[in-house]
C-alpha positions as CSV (number, residue, x, y, z in Angstrom):
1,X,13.3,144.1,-185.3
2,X,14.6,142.3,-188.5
3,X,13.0,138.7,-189.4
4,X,16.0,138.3,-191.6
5,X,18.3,135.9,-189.7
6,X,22.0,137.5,-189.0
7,X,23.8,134.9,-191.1
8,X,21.9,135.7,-194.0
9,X,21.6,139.1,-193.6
10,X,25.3,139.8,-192.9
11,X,26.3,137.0,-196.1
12,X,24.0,138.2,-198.2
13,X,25.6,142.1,-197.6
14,X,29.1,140.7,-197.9
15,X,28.7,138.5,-201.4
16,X,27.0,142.3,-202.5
17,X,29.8,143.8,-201.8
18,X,32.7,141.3,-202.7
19,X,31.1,138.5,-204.3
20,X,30.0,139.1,-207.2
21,X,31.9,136.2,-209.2
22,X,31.0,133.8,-211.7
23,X,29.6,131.0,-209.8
24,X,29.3,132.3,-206.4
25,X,26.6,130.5,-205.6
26,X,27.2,127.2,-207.5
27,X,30.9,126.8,-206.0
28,X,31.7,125.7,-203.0
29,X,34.0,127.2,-200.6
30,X,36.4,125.2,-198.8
31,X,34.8,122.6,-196.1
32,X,37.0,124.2,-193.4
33,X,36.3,127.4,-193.8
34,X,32.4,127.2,-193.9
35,X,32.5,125.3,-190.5
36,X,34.6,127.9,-189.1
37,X,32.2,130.7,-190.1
38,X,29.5,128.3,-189.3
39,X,30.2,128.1,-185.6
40,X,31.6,132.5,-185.3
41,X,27.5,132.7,-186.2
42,X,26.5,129.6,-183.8
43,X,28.4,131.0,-180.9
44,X,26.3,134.8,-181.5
45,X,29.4,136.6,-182.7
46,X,29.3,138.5,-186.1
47,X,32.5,137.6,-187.7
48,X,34.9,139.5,-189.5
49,X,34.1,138.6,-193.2
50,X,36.7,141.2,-194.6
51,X,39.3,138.8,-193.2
52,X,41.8,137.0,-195.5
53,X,40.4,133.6,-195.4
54,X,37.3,134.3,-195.9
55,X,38.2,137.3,-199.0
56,X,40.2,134.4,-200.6
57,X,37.5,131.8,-200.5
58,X,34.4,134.0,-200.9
59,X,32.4,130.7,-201.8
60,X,32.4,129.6,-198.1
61,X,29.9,132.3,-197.7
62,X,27.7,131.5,-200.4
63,X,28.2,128.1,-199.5
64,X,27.3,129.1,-195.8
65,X,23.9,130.7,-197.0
66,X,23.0,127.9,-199.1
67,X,23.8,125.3,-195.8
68,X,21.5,127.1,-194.0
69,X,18.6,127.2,-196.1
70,X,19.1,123.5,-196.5
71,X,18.7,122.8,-193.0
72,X,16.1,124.6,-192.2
73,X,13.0,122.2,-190.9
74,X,10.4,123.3,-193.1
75,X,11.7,124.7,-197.2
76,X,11.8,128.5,-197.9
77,X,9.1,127.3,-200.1
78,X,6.6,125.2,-197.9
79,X,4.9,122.0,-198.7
80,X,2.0,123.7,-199.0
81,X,2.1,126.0,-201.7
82,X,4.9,123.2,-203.7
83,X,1.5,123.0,-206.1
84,X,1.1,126.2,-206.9
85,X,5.2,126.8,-207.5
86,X,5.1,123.9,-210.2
C-alpha cells in the first residue's frame, strides 16, 4: 500500500517523463484544463495524461499538484515543526 496519494503519484511520474520545462512548476496551466483533470481524479479514474490537451498544456499538471498541496487541511510542513524549518 502506497501513502503517496494517486494524483501526486501519477503527476509527479508524468512531469518526469514529459515535463521537464522551464518553469513547470511556476506556470500555470490553463484554468480549464486543471479542473478537468481535477475531477477524472475526484471521480477515482486515472486519466489519460498522454492525451493532447493535457501534452499541450503540461502546466495543468504541475499546476494540479501544486492545487492540491494547497488545500490540504494541515501544510506538508506542519505548524509544529514551522520553528525548526526557519
Amino acid at each position: 500500500c502506497s501513502s503517496v496519494p494517486q494524483v501526486l503519484k501519477s503527476c509527479t511520474e508524468f512531469i518526469e517523463k514529459h515535463g521537464i520545462v522551464d518553469g513547470i512548476y511556476r506556470l500555470s496551466g490553463i484554468a480549464s484544463n486543471i479542473q478537468k483533470l481535477r475531477h477524472e481524479f475526484d471521480s477515482e479514474q486515472i486519466p489519460d495524461l498522454t492525451k493532447d490537451i493535457y501534452i499541450q498544456d503540461i502546466h495543468c499538471v504541475g499546476s494540479l499538484c501544486k492545487l492540491y498541496f494547497r488545500e490540504l487541511p494541515n501544510p506538508l510542513l506542519t505548524y509544529q515543526l514551522y520553528e525548526k524549518f526557519s
